[in-house]
C-alpha positions, 0 to 999 in steps of 0.5 A: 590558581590550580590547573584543574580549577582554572580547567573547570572553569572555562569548561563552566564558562563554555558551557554557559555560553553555548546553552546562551548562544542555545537559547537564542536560537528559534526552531523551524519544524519541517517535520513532522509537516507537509512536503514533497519530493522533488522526483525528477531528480530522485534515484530512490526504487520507489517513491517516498511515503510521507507519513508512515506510523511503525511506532518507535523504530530505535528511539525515532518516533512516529511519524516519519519519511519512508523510502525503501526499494532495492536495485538490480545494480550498485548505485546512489540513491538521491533524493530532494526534500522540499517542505512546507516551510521552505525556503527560508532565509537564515543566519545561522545556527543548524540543521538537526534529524534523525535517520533509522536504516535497515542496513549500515549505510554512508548518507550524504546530505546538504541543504540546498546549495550547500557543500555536503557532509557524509554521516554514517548510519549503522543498521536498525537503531535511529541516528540523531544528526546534528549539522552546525549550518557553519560547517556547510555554509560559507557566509550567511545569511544564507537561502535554503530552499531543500533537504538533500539526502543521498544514500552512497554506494548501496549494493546490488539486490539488497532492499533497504529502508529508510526513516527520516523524522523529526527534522528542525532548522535552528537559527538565530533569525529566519524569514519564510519566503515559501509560496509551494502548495501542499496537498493533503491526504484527504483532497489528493490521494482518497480513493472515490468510487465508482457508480457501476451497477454490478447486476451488468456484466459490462463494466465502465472504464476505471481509472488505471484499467482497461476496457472489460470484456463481456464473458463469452459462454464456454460450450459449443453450440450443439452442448449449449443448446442442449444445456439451456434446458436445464441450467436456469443460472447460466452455468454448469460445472461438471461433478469434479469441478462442482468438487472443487467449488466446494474444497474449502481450505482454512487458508486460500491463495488468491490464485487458488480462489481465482481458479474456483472463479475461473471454472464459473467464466469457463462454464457459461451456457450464455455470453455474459453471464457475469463480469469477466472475473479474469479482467476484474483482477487485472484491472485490480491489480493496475489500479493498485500499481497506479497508486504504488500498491497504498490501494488493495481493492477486494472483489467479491462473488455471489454466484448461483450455479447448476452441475451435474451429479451422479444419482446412481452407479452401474455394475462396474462402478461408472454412473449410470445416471447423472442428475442436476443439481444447484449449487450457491457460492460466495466468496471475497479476495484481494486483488494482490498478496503484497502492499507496500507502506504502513497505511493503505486504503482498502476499497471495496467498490461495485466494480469489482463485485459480480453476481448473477443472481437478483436482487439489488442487495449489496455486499458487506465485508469484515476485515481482520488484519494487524489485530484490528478490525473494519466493517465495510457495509456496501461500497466503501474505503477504509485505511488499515495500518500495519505496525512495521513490515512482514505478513500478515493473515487478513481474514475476509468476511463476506455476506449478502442476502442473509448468507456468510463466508470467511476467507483467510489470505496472506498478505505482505506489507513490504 
């Protein structure tokens, strides 16, 4: 018979036989599905988020694993996977994912116990990896009671991400034997509101802040007394600083919007006029670190001021008499610049609201971010999602008792 025939067929009769051997095999998705890192043993910068959505990331499909950080120092980065479906006894078969870096990596992976095989990934296309389990099992039937990934020599300085997703075990036979609870999203990460009455300056103790200190007034005692006469709101802003309060860029920082709040808390007639603006925003930025930055909460202003006002000049161009007028102003802002993960939870709770003025009317909000928008009337939290990573303007449309402002922000998803 000829070579070539005879090569055809038991290339034929090969084929056949892997597609038999393929059929018998049963798939046990991981994921997508419930899991968690084991982060006693994980040397990654930053935990993983566990369900992020940048849509398809180089032929790997959402949703997927992502880690990302970067290191002052050349290391390893290890990290242990346990999944809902795990541990499972097996006899065979293999291990199949895919895996999208940012940067050309070398990873190294095994299954629980099992020796290590290393895969290089190259830089911004996913990987499909298939592991037969005989090349990293001796016998079967084996237990399997993880997925262990490390990242090997990643260099000094360089922020890198990673995505794992699709992740199935094939085997001919398997058995379940996992008794690990899963938390969901809902009853484990879902920010609850506070209760505070935002017309008091006094603020309870919020999960990963501190104490807020009552604002104190910012004249002496012989200008105070003086000023109480003429500032029905409590506070007075001189003429430039009234200036300031009214400069309106078509995009703001949020240092450069807590220096028009911090002329208010500066410029107080009485203690405790409104809440200590200074400590709202660092106790907004704990609560964000508390929830490695997934959380960005909003404060919001509605303040009545008084502030002097030149009616008439002198001769040499100096004011000759200064008046008192009133001024309003309103205003949102995020606690931070930067968020990190493809959903975050934006919370627009009384705690971070301050007003002076009365009424018991509450704030609403409008946000426009990543081309979708989110109404927040009162206090509320919504999720937001970026598409992938980079900055992003988040316009904030703040309004209470009728009146509206917008503010425009930058913020990074990292």
């Amino acid at each position: 018979m000829n070579f070539r025939v005879i090569q055809a067929i038991h290339m034929i009769a090969l084929l056949f036989s892997v597609n038999l051997y393929a059929t018998e095999l049963k798939e046990i998705q991981l994921y997508p599905g419930e899991g968690i890192l084991e982060s006693a043993s994980s040397t990654f910068p930053e935990p993983p988020e566990w369900k992020t959505n940048w849509g398809n990331k180089g032929g790997l499909e959402p949703p997927y694993i992502r880690f990302s950080g970067q290191k002052n120092y050349d290391s390893d980065w290890n990290a242990i996977l346990k999944f809902e479906k795990l541990p499972l006894k097996l006899d065979g078969g293999f291990l199949s994912f895919k895996a999208f870096v940012t940067e050309q990596v070398e990873l190294e992976l095994s299954l629980g116990n099992s020796s290590k095989k290393n895969v290089s990934l190259p830089a911004n296309t996913a990987k499909e990896i298939k592991i037969p389990l005989e090349d990293i099992f001796d016998s079967f039937p084996v237990e399997v009671s993880s997925l262990n990934l490390k990242l090997k020599g990643v260099p000094a300085w360089h922020y890198i991400t990673l995505l794992v997703g699709e992740i199935s075990i094939y085997s001919k036979n398997s058995e379940n034997e996992s008794n690990l609870e899963f938390p969901t999203l809902e009853s484990s990460e879902t920010f609850v509101l506070s209760e505070t009455d935002f017309s008091k300056p006094s603020r309870d103790f919020m999960e990963g802040s501190f104490t807020l200190p009552y604002s104190r007034a910012g004249y002496s005692i012989e200008v105070r007394d003086s000023l109480k006469n003429i500032s029905s709101t409590g506070i007075f802003l001189s003429e430039m600083e009234n200036e300031k309060i009214k400069e309106m860029p078509k995009e703001i920082s949020v240092s450069s919007f807590m220096n028009k709040a911090y002329l208010f808390a500066k410029n107080l007639v009485r203690d405790s006029v409104i809440a200590n603006p200074r400590t709202l925003l660092q106790n907004g930025k704990l609560l964000s670190a508390s929830h490695d930055y997934t959380l960005l909460p909003i404060l919001a202003m509605d303040v009545d001021y008084d502030a002097s006002e030149c009616e008439s000049l002198s001769a040499d161009s100096s004011c000759a008499k200064y008046q008192v007028v009133k001024g309003h102003f309103l205003g949102a802002v995020p606690a931070l610049e930067f968020v990190r993960g493809s959903q975050i939870q934006l919370v627009f709770d009384p705690y971070f609201w301050l007003s002076n003025r009365n009424g018991e009317q509450s704030f609403e909000l409008e946000v426009s971010v990543a081309g979708k928008n989110y109404s927040m009337k009162g206090a509320s939290v919504v999720m937001i999602e970026f598409p992938q990573l980079g900055k992003y303007e988040m316009v904030l449309r703040v309004q209470r008792a009728g009146i509206k402002t917008e503010w425009k922000y930058t913020v990074e998803v990292q």
